[in-house]
TORFILUM-537820 format. One record per atom (N, C-alpha, C, O, CB): residue number from 1; atom name; x, y, z. Coordinates in Angstrom, 3 decimals. Each point is the difference from the previous one (the first is absolute). Last residue first. Glycine has a CB too. Layout:
pos_site_px_py_pz
NUM_CA_X_Y_Z
...
END
This chain:
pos_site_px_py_pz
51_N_4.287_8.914_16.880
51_CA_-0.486_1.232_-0.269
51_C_-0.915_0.735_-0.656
51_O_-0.003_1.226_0.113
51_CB_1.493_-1.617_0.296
50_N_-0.191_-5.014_-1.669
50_CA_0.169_1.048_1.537
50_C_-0.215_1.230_-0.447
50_O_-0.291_0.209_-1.178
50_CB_2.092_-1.359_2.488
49_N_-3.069_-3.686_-3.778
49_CA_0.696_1.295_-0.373
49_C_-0.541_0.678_1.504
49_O_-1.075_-0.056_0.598
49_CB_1.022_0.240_-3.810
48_N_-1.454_-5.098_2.294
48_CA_1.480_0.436_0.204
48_C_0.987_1.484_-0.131
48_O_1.218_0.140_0.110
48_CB_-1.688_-2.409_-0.819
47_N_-4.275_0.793_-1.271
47_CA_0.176_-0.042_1.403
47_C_1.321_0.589_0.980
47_O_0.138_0.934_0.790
47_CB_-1.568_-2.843_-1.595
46_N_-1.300_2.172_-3.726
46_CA_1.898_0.017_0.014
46_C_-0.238_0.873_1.672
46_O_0.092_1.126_0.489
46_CB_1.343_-0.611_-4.025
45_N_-5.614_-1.235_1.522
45_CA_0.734_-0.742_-1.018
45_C_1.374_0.418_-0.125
45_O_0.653_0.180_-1.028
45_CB_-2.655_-0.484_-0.131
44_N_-1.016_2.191_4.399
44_CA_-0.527_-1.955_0.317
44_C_1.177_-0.204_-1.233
44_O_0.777_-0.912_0.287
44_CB_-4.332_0.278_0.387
43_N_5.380_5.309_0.617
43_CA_-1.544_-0.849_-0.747
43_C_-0.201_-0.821_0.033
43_O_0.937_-0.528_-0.599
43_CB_-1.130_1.193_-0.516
42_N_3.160_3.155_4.117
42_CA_-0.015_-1.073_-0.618
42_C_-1.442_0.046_-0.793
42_O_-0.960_0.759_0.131
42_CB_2.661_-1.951_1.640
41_N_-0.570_5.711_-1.540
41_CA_0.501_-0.703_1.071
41_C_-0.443_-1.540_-0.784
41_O_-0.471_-0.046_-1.137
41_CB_0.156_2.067_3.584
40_N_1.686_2.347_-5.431
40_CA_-1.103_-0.388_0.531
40_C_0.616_-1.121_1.041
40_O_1.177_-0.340_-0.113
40_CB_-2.865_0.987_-2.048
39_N_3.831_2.303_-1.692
39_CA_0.249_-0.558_1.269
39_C_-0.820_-0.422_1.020
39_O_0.516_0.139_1.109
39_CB_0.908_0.947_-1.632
38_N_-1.891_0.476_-4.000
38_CA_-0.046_1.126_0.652
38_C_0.559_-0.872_1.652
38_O_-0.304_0.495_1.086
38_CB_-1.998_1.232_-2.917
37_N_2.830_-3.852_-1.788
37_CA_0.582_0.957_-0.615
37_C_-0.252_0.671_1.178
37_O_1.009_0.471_0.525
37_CB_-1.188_-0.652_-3.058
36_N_-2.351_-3.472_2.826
36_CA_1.624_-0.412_-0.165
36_C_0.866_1.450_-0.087
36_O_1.048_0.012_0.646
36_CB_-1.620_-2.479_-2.186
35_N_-4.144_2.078_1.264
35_CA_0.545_0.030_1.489
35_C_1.288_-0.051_0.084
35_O_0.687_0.467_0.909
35_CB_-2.408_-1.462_-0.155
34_N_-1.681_3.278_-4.333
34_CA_1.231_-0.977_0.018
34_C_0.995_-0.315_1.241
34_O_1.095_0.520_0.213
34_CB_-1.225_0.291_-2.453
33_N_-5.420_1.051_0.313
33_CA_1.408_0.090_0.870
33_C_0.669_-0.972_-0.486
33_O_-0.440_-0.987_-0.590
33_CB_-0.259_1.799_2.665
32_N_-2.026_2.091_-5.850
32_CA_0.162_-1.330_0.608
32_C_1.000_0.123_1.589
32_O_1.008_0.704_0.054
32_CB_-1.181_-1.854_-2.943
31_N_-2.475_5.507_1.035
31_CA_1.143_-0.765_0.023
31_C_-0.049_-0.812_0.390
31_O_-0.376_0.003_1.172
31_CB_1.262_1.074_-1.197
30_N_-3.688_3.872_-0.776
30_CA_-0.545_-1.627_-0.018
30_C_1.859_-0.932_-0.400
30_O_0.633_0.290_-1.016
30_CB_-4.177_0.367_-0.436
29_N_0.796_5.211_1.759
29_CA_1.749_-1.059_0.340
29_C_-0.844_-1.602_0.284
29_O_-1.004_-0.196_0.684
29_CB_3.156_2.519_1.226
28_N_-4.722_1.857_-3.076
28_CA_0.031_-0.857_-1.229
28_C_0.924_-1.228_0.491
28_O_0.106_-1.110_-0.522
28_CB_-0.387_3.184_-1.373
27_N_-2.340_1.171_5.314
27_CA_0.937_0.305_-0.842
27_C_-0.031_-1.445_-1.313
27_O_-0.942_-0.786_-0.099
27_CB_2.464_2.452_2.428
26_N_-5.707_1.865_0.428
26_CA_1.240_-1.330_0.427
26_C_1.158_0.305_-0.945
26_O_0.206_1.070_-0.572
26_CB_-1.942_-3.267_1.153
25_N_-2.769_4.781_1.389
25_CA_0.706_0.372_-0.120
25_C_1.599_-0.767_0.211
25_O_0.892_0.166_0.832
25_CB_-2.947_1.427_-0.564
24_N_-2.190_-1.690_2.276
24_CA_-0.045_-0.614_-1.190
24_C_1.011_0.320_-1.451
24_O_-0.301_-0.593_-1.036
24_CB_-2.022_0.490_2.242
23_N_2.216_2.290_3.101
23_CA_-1.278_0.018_-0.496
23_C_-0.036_-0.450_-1.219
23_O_-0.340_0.646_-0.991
23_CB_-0.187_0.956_2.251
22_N_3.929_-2.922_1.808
22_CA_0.769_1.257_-0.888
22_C_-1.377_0.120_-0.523
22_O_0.176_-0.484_-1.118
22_CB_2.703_0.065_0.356
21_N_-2.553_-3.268_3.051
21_CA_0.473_1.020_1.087
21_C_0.101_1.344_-0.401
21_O_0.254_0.973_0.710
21_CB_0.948_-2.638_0.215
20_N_-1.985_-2.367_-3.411
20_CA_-0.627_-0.545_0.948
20_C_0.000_1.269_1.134
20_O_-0.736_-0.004_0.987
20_CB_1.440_-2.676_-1.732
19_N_2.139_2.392_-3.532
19_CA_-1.869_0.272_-0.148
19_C_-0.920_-0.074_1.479
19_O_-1.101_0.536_0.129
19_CB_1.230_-1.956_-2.718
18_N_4.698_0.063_1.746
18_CA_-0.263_1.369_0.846
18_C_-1.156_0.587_-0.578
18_O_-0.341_1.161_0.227
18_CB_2.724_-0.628_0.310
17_N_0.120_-4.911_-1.278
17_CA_-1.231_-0.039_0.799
17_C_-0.659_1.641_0.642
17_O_-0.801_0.278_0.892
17_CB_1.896_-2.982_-0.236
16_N_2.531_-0.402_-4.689
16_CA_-0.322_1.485_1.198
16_C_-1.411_-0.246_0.436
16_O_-0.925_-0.432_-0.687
16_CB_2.368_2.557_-0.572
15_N_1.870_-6.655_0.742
15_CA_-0.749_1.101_-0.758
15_C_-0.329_1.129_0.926
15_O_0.068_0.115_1.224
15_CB_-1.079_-1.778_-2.799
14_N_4.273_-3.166_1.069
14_CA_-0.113_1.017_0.471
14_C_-1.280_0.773_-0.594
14_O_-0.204_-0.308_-1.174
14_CB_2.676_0.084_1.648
13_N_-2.014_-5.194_-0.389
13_CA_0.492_1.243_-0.736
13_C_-0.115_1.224_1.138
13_O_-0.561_-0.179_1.081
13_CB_-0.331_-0.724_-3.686
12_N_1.433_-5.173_2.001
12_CA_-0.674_1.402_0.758
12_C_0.349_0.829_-0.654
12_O_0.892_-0.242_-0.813
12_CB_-0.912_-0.136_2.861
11_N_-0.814_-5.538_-3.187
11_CA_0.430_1.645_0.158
11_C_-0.303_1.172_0.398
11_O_-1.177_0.359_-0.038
11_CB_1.616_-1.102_-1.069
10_N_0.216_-5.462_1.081
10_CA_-0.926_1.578_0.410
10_C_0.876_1.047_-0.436
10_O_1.223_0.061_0.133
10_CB_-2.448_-0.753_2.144
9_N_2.005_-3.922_-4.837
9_CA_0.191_0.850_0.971
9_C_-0.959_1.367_0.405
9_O_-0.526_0.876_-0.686
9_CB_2.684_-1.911_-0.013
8_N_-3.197_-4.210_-0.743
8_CA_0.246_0.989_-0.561
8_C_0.680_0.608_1.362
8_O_-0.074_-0.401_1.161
8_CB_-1.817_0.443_-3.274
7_N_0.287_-3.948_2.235
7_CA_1.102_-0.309_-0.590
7_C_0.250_1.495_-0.295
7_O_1.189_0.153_-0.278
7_CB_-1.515_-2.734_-0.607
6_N_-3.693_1.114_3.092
6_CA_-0.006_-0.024_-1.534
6_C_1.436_-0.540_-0.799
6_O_0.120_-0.744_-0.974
6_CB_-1.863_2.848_1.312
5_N_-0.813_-0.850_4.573
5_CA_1.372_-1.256_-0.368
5_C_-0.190_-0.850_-1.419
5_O_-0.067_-1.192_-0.299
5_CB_0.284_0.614_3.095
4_N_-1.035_4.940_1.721
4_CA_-0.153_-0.300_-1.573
4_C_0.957_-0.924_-0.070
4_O_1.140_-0.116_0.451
4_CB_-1.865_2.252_-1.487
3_N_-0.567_0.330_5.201
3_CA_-0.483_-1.835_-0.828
3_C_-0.327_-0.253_-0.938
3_O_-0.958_-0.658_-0.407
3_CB_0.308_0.111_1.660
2_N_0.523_6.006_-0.222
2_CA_0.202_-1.271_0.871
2_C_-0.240_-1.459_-0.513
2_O_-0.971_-0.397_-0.645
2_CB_0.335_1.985_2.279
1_N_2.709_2.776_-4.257
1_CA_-1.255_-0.631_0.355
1_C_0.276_-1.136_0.981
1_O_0.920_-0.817_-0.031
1_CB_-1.933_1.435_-2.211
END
């Protein structure tokens, strides 16, 4: 979320979206992301990380 300043952390997830293309016709897959794990590019909260 933009200009959040609760103290909390934002979070993202993955989900299927193939209702949208598949005549409504989706899936169940729902997963927290984990930028760290999946290697994601920097975050305002570890400025200092490259690649």
């Amino acid at each position: 979320m933009k200009n959040r300043h609760d103290g909390k952390t934002d979070r993202y997830w993955w989900t299927c979206y193939a209702g949208a293309q598949n005549d409504g016709k989706g899936c169940d897959f729902w997963r927290v992301m984990d930028m760290k794990v999946e290697g994601r590019g920097t975050a305002i909260a570890n400025p200092d990380r490259t690649g």
